[in-house]
N, CA, C and O atoms as a Tripos MOL2 file, in Angstrom:
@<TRIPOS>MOLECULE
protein
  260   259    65     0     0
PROTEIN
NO_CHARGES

@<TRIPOS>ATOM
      1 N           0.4610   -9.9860   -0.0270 N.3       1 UNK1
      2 CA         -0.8190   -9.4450    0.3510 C.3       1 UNK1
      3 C          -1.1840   -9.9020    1.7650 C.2       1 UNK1
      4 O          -1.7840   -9.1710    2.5510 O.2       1 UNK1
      5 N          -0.7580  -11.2560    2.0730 N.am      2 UNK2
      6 CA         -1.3460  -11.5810    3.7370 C.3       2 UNK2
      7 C          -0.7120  -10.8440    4.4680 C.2       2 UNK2
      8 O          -1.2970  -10.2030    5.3410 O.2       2 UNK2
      9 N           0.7180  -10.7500    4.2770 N.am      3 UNK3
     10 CA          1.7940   -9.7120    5.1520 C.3       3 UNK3
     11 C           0.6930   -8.2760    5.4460 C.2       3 UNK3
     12 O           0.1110   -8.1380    6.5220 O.2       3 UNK3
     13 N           0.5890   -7.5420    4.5870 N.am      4 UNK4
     14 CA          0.0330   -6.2550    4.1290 C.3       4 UNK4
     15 C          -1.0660   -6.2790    4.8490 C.2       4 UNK4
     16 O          -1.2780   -5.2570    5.5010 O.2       4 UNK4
     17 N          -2.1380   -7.4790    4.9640 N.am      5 UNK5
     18 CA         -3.3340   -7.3150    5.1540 C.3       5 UNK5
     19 C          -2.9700   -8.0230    7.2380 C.2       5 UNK5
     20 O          -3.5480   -7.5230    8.2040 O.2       5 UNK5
     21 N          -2.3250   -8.7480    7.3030 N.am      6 UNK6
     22 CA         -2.2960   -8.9150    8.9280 C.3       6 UNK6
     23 C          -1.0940   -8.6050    9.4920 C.2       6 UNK6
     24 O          -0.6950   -9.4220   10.3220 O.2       6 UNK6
     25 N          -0.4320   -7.6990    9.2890 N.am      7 UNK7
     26 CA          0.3670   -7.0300    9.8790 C.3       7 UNK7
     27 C           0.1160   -5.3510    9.5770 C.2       7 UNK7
     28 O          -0.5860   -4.5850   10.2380 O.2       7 UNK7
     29 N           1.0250   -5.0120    8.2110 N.am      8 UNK8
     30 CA          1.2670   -3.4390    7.6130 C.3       8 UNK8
     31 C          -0.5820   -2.6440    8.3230 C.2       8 UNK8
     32 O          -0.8050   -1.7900    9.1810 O.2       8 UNK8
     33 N          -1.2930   -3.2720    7.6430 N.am      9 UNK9
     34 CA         -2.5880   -2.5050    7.6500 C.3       9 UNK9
     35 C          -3.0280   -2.4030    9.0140 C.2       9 UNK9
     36 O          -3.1900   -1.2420    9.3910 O.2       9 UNK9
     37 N          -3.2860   -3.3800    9.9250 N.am     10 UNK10
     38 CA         -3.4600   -3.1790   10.8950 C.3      10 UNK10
     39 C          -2.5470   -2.4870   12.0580 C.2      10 UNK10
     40 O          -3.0320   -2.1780   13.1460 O.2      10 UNK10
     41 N          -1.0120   -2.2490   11.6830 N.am     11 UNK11
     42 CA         -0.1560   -1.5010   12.5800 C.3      11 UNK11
     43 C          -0.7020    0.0340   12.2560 C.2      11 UNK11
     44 O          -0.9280    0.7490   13.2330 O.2      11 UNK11
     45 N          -0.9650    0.6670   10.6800 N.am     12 UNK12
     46 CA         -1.2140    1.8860   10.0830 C.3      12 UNK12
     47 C          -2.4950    1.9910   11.0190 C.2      12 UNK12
     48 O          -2.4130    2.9810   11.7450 O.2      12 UNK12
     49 N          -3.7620    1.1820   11.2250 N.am     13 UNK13
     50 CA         -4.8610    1.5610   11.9190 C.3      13 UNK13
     51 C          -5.1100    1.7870   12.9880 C.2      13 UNK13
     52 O          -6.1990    2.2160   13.3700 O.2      13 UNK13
     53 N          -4.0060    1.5060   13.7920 N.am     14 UNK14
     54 CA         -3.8540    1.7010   15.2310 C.3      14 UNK14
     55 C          -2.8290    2.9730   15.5020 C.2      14 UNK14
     56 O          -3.2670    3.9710   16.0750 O.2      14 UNK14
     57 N          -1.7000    2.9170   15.1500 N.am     15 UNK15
     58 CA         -1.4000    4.3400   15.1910 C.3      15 UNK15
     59 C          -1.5320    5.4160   14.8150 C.2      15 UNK15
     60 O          -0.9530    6.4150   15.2420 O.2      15 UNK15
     61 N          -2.6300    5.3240   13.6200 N.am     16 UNK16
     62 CA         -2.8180    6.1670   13.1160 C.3      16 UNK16
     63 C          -2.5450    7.3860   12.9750 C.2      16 UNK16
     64 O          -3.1230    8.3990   13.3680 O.2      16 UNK16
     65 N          -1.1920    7.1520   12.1100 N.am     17 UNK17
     66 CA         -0.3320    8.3670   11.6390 C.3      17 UNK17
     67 C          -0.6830    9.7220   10.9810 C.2      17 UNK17
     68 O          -1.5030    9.6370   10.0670 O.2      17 UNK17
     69 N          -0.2920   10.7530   11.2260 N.am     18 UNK18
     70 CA         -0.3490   12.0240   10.4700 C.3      18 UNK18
     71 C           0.0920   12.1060    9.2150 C.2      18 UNK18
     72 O          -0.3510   12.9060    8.3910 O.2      18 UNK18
     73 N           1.1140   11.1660    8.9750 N.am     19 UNK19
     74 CA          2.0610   11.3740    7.4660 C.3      19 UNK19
     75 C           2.2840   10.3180    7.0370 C.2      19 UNK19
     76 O           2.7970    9.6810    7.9580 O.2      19 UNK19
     77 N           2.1990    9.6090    6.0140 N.am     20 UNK20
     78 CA          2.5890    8.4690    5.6130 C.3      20 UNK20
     79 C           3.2770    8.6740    4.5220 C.2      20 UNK20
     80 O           2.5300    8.9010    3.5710 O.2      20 UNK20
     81 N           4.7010    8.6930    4.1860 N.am     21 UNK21
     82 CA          5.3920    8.3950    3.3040 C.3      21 UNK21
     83 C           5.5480    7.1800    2.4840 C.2      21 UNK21
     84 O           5.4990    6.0960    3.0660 O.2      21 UNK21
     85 N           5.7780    7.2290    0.8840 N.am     22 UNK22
     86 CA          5.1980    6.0400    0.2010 C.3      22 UNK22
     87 C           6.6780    6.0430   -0.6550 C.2      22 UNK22
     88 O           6.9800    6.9010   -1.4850 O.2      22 UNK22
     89 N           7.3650    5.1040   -0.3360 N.am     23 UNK23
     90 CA          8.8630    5.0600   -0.8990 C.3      23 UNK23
     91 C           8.3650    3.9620   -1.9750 C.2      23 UNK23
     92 O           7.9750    2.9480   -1.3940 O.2      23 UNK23
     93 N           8.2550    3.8700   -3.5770 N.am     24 UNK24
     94 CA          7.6180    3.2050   -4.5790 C.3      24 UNK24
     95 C           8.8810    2.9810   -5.4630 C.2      24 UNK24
     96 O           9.2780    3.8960   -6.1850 O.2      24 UNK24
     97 N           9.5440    1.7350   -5.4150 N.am     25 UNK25
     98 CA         10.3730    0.8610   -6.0300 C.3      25 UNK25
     99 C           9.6450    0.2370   -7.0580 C.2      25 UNK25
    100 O           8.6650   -0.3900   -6.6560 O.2      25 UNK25
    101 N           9.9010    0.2270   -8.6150 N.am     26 UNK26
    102 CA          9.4580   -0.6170   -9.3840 C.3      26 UNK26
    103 C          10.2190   -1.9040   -9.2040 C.2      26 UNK26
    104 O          10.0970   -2.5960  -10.2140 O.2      26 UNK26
    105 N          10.8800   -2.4080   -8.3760 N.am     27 UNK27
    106 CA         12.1530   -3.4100   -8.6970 C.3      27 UNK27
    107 C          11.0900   -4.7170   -8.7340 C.2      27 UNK27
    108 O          11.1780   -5.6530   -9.5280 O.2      27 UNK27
    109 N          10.2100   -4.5850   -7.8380 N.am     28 UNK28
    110 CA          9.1470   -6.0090   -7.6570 C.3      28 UNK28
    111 C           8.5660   -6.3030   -8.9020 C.2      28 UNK28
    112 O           8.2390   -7.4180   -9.3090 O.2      28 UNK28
    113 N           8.4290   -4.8720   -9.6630 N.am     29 UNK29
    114 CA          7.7800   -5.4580  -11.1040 C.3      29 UNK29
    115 C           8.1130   -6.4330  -11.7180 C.2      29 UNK29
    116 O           9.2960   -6.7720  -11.7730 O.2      29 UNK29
    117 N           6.9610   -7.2210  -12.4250 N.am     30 UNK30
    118 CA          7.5050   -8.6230  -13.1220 C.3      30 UNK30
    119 C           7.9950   -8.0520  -14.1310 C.2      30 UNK30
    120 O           7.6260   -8.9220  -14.9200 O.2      30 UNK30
    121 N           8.5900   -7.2210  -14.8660 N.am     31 UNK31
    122 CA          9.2010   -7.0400  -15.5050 C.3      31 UNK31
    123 C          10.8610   -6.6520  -15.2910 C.2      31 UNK31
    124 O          11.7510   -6.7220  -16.1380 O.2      31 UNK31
    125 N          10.9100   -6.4370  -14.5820 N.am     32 UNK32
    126 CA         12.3040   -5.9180  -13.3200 C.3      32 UNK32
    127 C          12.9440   -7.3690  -13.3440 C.2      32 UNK32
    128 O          12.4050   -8.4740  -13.4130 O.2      32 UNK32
    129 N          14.1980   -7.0180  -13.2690 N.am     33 UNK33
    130 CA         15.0910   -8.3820  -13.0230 C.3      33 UNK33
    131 C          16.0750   -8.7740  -11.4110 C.2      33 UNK33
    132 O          16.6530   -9.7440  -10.9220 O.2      33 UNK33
    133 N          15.8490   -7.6300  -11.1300 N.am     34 UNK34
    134 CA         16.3640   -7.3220   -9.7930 C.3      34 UNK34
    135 C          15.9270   -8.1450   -8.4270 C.2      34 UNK34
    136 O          16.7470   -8.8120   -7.7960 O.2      34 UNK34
    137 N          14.6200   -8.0270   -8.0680 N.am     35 UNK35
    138 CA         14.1880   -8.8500   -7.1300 C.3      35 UNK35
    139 C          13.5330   -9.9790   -7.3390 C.2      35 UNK35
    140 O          13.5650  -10.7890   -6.4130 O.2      35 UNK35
    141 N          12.6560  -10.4040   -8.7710 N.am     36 UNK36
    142 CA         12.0790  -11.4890   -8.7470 C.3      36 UNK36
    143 C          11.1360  -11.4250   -8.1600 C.2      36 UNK36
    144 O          10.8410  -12.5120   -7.6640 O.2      36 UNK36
    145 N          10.4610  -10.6450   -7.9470 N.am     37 UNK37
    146 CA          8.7840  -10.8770   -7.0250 C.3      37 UNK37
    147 C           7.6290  -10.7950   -8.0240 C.2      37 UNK37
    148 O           6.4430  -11.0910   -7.8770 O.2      37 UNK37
    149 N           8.3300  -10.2870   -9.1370 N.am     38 UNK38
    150 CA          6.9870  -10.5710  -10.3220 C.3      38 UNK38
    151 C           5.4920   -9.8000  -10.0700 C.2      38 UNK38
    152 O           4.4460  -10.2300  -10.5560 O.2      38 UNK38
    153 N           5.5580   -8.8950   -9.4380 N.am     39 UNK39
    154 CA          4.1590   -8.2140   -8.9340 C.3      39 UNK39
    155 C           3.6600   -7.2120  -10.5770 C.2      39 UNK39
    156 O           4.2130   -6.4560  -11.3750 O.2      39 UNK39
    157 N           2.4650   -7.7530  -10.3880 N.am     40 UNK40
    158 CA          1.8930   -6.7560  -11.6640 C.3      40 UNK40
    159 C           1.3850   -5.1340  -11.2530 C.2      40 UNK40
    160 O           1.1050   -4.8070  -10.0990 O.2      40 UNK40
    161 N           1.3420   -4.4250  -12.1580 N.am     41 UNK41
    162 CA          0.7250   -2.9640  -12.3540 C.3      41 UNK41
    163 C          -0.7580   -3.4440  -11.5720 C.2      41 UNK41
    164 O          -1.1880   -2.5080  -10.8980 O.2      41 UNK41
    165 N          -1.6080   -4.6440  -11.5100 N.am     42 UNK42
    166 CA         -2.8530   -4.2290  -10.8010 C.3      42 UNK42
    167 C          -2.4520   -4.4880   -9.5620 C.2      42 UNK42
    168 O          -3.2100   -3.9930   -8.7280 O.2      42 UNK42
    169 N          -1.2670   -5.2580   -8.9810 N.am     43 UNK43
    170 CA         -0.9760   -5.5720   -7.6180 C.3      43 UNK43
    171 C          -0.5030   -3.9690   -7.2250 C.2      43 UNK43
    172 O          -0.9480   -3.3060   -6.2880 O.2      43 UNK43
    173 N           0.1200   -3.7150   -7.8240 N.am     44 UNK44
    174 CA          0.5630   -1.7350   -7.3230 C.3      44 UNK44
    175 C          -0.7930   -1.1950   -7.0580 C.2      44 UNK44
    176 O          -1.0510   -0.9690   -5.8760 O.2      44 UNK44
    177 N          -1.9750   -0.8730   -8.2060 N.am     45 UNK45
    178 CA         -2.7490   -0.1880   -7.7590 C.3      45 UNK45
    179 C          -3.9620   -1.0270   -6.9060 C.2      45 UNK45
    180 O          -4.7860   -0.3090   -6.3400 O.2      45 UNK45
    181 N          -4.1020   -2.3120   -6.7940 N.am     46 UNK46
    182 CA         -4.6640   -2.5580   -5.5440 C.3      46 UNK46
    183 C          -4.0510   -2.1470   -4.1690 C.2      46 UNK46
    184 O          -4.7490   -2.0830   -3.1570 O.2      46 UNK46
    185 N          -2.8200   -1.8930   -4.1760 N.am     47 UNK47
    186 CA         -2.2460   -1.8050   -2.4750 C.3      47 UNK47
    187 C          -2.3400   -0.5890   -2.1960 C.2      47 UNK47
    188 O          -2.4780   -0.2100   -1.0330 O.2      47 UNK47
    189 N          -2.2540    0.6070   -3.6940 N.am     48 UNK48
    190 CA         -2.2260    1.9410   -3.3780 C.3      48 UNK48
    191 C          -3.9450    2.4230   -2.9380 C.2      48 UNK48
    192 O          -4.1920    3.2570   -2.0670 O.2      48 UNK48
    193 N          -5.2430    1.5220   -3.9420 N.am     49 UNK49
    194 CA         -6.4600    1.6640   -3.3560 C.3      49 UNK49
    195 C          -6.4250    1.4330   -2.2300 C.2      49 UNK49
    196 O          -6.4210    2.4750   -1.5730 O.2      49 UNK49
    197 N          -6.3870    0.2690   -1.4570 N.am     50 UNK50
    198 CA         -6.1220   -0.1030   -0.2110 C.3      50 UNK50
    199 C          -5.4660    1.2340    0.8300 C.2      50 UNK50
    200 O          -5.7950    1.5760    1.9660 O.2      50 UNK50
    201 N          -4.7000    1.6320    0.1420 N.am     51 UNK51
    202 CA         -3.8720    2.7710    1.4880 C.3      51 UNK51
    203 C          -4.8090    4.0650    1.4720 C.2      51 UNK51
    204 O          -5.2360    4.5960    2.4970 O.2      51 UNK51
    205 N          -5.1200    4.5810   -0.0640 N.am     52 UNK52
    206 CA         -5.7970    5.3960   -0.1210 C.3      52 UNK52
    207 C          -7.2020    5.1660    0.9630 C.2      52 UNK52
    208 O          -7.4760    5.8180    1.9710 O.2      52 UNK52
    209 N          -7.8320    4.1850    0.4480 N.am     53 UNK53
    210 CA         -9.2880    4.1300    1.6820 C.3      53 UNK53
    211 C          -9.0210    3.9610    3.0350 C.2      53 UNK53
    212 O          -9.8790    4.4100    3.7940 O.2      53 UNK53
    213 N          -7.5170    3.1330    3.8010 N.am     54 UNK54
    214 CA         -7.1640    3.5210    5.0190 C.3      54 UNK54
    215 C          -6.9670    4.6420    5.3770 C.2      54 UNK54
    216 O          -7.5010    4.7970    6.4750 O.2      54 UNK54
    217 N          -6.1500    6.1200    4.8100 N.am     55 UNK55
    218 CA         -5.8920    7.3320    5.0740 C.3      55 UNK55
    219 C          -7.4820    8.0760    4.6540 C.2      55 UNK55
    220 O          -7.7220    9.2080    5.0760 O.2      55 UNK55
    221 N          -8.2750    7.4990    3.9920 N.am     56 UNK56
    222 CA        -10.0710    7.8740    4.4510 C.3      56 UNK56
    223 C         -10.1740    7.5980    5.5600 C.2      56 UNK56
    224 O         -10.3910    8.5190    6.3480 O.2      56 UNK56
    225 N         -10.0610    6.2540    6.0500 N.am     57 UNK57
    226 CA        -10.6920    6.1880    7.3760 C.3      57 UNK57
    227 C         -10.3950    6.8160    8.3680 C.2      57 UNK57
    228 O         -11.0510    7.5690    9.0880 O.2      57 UNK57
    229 N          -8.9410    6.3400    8.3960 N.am     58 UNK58
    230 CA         -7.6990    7.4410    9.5710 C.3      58 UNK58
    231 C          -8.2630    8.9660    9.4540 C.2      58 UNK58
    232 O          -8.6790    9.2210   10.5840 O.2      58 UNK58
    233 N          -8.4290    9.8620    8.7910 N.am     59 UNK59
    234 CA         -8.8010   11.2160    8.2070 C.3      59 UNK59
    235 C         -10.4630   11.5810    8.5750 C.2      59 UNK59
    236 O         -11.0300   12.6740    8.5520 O.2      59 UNK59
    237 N         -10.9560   10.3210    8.8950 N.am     60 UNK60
    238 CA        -12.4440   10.2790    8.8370 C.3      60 UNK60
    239 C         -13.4400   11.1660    7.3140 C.2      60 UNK60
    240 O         -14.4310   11.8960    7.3330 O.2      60 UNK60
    241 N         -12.7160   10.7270    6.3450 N.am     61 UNK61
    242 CA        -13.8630   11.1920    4.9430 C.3      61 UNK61
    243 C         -12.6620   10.5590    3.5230 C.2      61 UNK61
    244 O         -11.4540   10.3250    3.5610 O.2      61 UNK61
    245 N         -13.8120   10.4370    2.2320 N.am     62 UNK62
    246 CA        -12.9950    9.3770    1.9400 C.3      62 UNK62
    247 C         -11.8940   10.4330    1.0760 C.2      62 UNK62
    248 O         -11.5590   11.5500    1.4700 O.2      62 UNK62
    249 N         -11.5680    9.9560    0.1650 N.am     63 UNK63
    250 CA        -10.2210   10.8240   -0.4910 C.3      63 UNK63
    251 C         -10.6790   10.3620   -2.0840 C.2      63 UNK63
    252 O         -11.5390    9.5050   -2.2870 O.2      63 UNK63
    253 N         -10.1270   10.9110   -2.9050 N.am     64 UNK64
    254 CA        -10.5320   10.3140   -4.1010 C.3      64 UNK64
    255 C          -8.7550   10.6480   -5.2940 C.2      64 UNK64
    256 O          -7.8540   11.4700   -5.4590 O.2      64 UNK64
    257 N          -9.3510    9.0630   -5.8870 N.am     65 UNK65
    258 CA         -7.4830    8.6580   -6.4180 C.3      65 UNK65
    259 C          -7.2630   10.4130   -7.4350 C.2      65 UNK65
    260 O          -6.1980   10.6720   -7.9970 O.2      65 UNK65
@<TRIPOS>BOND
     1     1     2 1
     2     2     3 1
     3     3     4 2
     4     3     5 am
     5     5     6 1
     6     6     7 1
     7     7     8 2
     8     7     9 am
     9     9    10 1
    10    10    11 1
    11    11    12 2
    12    11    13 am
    13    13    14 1
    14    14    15 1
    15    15    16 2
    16    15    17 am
    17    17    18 1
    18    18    19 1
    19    19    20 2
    20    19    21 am
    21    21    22 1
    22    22    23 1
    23    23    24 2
    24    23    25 am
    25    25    26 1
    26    26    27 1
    27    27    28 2
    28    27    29 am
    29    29    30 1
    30    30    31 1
    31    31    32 2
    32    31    33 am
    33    33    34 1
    34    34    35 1
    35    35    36 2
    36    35    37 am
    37    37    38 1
    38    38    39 1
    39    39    40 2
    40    39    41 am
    41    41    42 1
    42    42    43 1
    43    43    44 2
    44    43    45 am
    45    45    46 1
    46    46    47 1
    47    47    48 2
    48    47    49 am
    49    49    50 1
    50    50    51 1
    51    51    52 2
    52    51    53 am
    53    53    54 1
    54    54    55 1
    55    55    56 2
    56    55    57 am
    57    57    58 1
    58    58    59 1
    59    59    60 2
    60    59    61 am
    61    61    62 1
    62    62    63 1
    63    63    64 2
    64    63    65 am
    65    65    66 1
    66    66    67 1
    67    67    68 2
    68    67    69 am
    69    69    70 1
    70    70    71 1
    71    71    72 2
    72    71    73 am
    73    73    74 1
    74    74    75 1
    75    75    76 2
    76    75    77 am
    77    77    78 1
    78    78    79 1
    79    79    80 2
    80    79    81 am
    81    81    82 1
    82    82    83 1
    83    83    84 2
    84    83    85 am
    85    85    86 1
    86    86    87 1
    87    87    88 2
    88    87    89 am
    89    89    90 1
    90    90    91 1
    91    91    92 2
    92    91    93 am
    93    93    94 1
    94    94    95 1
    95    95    96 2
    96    95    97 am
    97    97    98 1
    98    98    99 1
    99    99   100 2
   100    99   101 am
   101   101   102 1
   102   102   103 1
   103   103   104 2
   104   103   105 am
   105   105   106 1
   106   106   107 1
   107   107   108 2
   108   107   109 am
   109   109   110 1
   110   110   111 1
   111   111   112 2
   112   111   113 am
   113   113   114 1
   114   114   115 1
   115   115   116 2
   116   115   117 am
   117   117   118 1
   118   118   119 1
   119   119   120 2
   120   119   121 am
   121   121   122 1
   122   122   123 1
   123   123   124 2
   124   123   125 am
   125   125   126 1
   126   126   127 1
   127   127   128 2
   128   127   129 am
   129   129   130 1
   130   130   131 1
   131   131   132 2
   132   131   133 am
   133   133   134 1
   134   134   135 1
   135   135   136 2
   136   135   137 am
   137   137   138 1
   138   138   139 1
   139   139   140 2
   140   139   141 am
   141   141   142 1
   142   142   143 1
   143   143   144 2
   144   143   145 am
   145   145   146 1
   146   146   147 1
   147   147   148 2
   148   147   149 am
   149   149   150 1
   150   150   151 1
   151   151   152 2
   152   151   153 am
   153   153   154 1
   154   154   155 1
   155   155   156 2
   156   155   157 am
   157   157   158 1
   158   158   159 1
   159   159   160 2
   160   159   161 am
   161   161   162 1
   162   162   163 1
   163   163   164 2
   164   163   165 am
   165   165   166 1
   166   166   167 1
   167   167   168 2
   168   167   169 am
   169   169   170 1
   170   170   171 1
   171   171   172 2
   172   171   173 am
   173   173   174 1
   174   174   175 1
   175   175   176 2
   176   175   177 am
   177   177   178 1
   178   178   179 1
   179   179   180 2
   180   179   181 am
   181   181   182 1
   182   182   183 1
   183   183   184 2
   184   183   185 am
   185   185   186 1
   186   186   187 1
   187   187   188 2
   188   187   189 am
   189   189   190 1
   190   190   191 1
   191   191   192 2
   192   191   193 am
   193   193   194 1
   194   194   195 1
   195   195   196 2
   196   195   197 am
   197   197   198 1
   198   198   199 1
   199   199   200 2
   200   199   201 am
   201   201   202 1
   202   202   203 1
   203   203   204 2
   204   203   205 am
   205   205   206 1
   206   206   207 1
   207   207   208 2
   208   207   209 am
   209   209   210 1
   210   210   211 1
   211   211   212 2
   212   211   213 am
   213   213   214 1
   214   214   215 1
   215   215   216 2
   216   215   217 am
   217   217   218 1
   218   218   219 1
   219   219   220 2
   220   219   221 am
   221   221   222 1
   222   222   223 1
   223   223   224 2
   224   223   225 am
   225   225   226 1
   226   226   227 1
   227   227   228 2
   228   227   229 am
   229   229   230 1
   230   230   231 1
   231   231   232 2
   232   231   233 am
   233   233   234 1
   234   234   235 1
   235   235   236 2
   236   235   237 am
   237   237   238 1
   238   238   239 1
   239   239   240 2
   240   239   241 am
   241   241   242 1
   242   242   243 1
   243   243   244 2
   244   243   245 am
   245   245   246 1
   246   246   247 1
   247   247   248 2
   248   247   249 am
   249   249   250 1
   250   250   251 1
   251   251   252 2
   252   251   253 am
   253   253   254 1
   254   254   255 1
   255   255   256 2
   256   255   257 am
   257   257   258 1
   258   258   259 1
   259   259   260 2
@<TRIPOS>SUBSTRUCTURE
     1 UNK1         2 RESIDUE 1 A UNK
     2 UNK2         6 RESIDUE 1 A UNK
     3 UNK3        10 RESIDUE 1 A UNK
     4 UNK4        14 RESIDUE 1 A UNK
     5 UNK5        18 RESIDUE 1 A UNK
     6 UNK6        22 RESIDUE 1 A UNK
     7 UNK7        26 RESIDUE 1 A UNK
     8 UNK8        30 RESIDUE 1 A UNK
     9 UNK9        34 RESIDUE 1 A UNK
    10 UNK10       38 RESIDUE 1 A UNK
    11 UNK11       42 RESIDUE 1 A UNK
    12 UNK12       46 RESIDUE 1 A UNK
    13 UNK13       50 RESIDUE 1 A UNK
    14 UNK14       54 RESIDUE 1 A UNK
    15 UNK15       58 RESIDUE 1 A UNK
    16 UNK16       62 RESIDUE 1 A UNK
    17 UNK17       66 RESIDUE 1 A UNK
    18 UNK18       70 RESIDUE 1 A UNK
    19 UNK19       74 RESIDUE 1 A UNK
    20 UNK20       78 RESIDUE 1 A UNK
    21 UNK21       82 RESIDUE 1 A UNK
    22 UNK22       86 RESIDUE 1 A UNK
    23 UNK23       90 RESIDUE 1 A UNK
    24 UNK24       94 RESIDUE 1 A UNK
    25 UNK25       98 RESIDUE 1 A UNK
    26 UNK26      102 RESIDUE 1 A UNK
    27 UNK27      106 RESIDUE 1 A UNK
    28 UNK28      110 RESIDUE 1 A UNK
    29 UNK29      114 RESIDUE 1 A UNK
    30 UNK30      118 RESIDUE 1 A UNK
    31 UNK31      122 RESIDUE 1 A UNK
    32 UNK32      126 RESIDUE 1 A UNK
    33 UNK33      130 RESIDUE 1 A UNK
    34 UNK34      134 RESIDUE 1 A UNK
    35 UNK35      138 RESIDUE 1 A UNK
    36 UNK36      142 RESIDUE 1 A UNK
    37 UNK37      146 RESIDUE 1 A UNK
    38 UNK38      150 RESIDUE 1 A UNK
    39 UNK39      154 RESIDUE 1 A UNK
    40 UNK40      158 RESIDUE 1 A UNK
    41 UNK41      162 RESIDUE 1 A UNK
    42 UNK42      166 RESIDUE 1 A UNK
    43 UNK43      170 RESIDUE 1 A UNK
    44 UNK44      174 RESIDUE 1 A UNK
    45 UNK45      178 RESIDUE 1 A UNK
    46 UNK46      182 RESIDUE 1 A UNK
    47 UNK47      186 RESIDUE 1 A UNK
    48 UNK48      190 RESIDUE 1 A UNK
    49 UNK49      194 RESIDUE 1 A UNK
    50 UNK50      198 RESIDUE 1 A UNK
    51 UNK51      202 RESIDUE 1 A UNK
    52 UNK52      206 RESIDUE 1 A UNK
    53 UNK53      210 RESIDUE 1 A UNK
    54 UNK54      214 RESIDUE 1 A UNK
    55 UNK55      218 RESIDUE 1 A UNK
    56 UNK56      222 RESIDUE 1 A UNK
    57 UNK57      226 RESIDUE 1 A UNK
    58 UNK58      230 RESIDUE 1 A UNK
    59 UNK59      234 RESIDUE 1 A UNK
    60 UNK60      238 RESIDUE 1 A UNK
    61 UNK61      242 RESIDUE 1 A UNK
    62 UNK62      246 RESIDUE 1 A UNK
    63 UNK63      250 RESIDUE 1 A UNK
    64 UNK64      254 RESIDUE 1 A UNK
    65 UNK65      258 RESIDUE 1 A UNK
């Protein structure tokens, strides 16, 4: 989340892109054995709220999930 929040988010707000492609790997899931990052189903949909209200702002109006 610090990565996301002082880097990812603030690079997306400045260039503010036309298209954002969302490449969504379950492998981080704590249920996944693959990577070990253990991230839960509310860590997914907090980051996807998060992008959703940036592509509001970028767009200027909000969007709804």
């Amino acid at each position: 989340m610090k990565a996301l929040d002082k880097v990812v988010w603030p690079i997306i707000e400045e260039f503010r892109p036309q298209i954002i492609l969302v490449s969504l790997g379950f492998d981080a899931h704590m249920l996944d054995n693959i990577a070990n990052l253990r991230l839960s189903l509310n860590t997914y949909a907090h980051v996807f709220r998060r992008l959703r209200d940036m592509i509001g702002r970028i767009r200027g109006r909000r969007l709804r999930a």
